[in-house]
N, C-alpha and C positions, 0 to 999 in steps of 0.2 A: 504494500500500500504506500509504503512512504516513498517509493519510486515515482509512482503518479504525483504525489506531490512534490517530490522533487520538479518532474516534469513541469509542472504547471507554475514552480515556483522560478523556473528558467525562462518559461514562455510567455507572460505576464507581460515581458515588454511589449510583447508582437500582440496580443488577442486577452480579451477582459478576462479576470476572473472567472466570474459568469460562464462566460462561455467554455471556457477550458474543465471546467468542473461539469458542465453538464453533458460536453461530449464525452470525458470518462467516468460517467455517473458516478460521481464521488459528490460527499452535501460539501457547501461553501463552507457552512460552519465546523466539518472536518480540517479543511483545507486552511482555513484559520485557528483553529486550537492546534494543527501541526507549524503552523508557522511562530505563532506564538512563546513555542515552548522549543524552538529551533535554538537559542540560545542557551537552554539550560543542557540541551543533550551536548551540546560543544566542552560544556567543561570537562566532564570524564574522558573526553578525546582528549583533549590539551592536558589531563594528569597521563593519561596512558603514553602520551608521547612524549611526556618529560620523563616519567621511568624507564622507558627503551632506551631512550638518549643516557641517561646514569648507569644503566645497565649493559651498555654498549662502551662509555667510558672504563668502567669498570671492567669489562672482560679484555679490552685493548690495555690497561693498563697491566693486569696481570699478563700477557701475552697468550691469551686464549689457553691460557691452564683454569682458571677456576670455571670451575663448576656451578652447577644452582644452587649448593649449601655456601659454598666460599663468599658468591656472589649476594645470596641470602642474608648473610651474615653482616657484609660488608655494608648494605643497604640498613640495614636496621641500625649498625654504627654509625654511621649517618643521617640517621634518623628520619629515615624511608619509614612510609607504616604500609 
């Protein structure tokens, strides 16, 4: 579902709301409670991609010897949660 609304949130500039919503039968008021809360699902993106990046630091710093407990360990020393 969040596809079509992705869709519809790209194609906005070219063709109304309205319209976009009602050729892929999806309601407006869907289409805006996902837009809406478009901003709250971003943050756990932007944490999940600050710990790959520390945990990508981390595995280059060890020269790709540690492991998920090393790396585990290391994270929590640092006050990773």
């Amino acid at each position: 579902m969040s596809e079509m609304y992705r869709f519809i949130c790209v194609e906005k500039a070219q063709f109304t709301v309205v319209l976009l919503c009602a050729v892929l039968g999806v309601a407006r008021s869907s289409y805006y409670a996902w837009e809406a809360g478009k901003q709250a699902r971003g943050v756990p993106e932007r944490e999940d991609l600050a710990l790959v990046q520390e945990i990508t630091v981390i595995r280059v710093a060890s020269k790709r010897t540690y492991g998920v407990p090393r790396v585990h360990a290391e994270l929590r020393r640092r006050g990773a949660q």
